[in-house]
Each structure stands twice: as structure tokens, then as C-alpha cells.
N, C-alpha and C positions, 0 to 999 in steps of 0.2 A: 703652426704657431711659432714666433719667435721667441727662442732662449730668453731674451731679456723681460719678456712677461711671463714666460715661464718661471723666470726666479723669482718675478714680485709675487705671483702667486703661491709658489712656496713659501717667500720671506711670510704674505701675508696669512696664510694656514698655520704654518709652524709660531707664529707669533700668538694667535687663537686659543692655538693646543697650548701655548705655555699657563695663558690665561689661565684657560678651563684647568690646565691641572694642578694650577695652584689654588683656586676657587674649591675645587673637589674632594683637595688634597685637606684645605682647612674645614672644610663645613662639612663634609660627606664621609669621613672617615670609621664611622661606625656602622653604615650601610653592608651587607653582604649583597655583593652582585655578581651573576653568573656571567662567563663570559661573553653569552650571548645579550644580556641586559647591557653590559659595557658595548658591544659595538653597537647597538640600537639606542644608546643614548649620547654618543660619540655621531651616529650619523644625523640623528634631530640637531645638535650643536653645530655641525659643520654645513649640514646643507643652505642655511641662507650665505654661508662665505659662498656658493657658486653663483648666487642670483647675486651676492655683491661684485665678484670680479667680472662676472659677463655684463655689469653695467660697468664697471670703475674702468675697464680696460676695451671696451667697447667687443666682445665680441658676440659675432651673431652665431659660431658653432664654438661650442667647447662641452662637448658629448658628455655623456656620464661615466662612461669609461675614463674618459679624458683627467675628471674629476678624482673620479677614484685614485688614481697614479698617482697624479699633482698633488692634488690638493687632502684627500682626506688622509690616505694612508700616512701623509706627514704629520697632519694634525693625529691621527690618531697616537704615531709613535710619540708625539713630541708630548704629547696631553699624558699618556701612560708613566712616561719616564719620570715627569714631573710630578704627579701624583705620586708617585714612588718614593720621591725623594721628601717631598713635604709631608706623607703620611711617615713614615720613617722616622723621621725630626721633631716632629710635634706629639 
């Protein structure tokens, strides 16, 4: 895969995750969720971003491993930090 859809796919994951963790951060804040509830709602959020980039970027392989690396683990970081910060604030 080339680096340079490689970073649109990160810019576009990490952009997601900011979304989702300002969304979460304002509306979800009095929820108690176990760690494992957060990545199982963090992977329902992110998995149509892979059927969006294997259409936006035309590819026909970009594995689930592939995904995981790229694409969710940044949404997931990016989503956390930012819930963190706007749960904190507010």
C-alpha cells in the first residue's frame, strides 16, 4: 500500500476518533463502561470507516489486520484522549 493513502487513512480515522470523542465526551459522560464495552463500541464506530476507505481509495486488499494498525487503533487512541479531555471540561 502506498504511504500516501496510508496517511489519508489515518488523517481519515483520527478525524472520526476526534468526532466520536467529542460526541461521547458531551452526551455519554455519565455512562459507566468497562473496558471491554469501550473497545466493542469503538469497533462498531470505526468499522464502516474500512468499507469507506476500500471504496474512497479503491482498494481491493486492505486486510483486517491491515485495519486494525491503520485505521482503528488511531481512532481508538484519538477517540479516548478526546473523551478525556471533554469529559474533564465539562
Amino acid at each position: 500500500m502506498d504511504k500516501e493513502i496510508e496517511r489519508k487513512i489515518s488523517l481519515l480515522h483520527a478525524a472520526a476518533g476526534f468526532a466520536a470523542g467529542i460526541i461521547s465526551g458531551l452526551y455519554f459522560g455519565k455512562t459507566n463502561l468497562t473496558l471491554l464495552n469501550v473497545l466493542f463500541f469503538g469497533a462498531i464506530v470505526a468499522y464502516p470507516l474500512r468499507i469507506l476507505c476500500m471504496k474512497l481509495f479503491n482498494l481491493s486488499e486492505f486486510l483486517f489486520k491491515d485495519w486494525l494498525t491503520k485505521g482503528y487503533l488511531l481512532f481508538f487512541m484519538t477517540w479516548i484522549l478526546v473523551w478525556t479531555f471533554v469529559y474533564n471540561i465539562k
